[in-house]
C-alpha positions, -999 to +999 in steps of 0.1 A: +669-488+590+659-496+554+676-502+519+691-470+518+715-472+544+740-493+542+774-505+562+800-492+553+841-498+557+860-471+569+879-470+534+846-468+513+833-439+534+866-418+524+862-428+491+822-419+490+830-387+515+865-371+507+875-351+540+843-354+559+845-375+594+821-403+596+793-409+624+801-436+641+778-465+658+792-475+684+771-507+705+782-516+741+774-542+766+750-527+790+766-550+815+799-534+817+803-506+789+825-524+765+820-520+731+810-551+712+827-554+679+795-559+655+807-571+621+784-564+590+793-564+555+802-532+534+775-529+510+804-513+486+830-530+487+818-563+503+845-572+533+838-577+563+838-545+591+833-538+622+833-501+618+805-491+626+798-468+594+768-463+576+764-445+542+725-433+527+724-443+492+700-455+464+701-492+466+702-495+431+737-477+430+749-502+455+768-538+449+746-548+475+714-536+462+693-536+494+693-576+496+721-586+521+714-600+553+720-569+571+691-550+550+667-580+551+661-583+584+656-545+592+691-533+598+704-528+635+708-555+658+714-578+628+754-581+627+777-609+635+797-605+671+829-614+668 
């Protein structure tokens, strides 16, 4: 991952995509399957999601700019659980 990809809400991505399904991350617990809810922020709208979207954009044309938590430490792996 890298500055140009960025979380997304579910909202935001039809607003960015009109008509187009997302792709979907989906993490689970290798323990017994479930999926764990990973909450990030949207890098467009900034609320709080646990979609699981992510949108490739110039961080510069962001509200996030490539500087939140999420992007800072490398991307994946770097959500909240909840």
């Amino acid at each position: 991952m890298n500055r140009w990809v960025h979380p997304a809400c579910i909202d935001c991505f039809s607003a960015l995509a009109p008509g187009r399904e997302p792709v979907v991350l989906r993490v689970t617990d290798p323990r017994n399957g479930a999926r764990l809810r990973v909450r990030r922020t949207c890098c467009f709208c900034s609320r709080d999601t646990d979609a699981g979207i992510f949108a490739r954009r110039d961080p510069a044309t962001v509200g996030c700019h490539g500087a939140l938590g999420y992007h800072a430490n490398g991307g994946f792996g770097t959500g909240r659980r909840g």
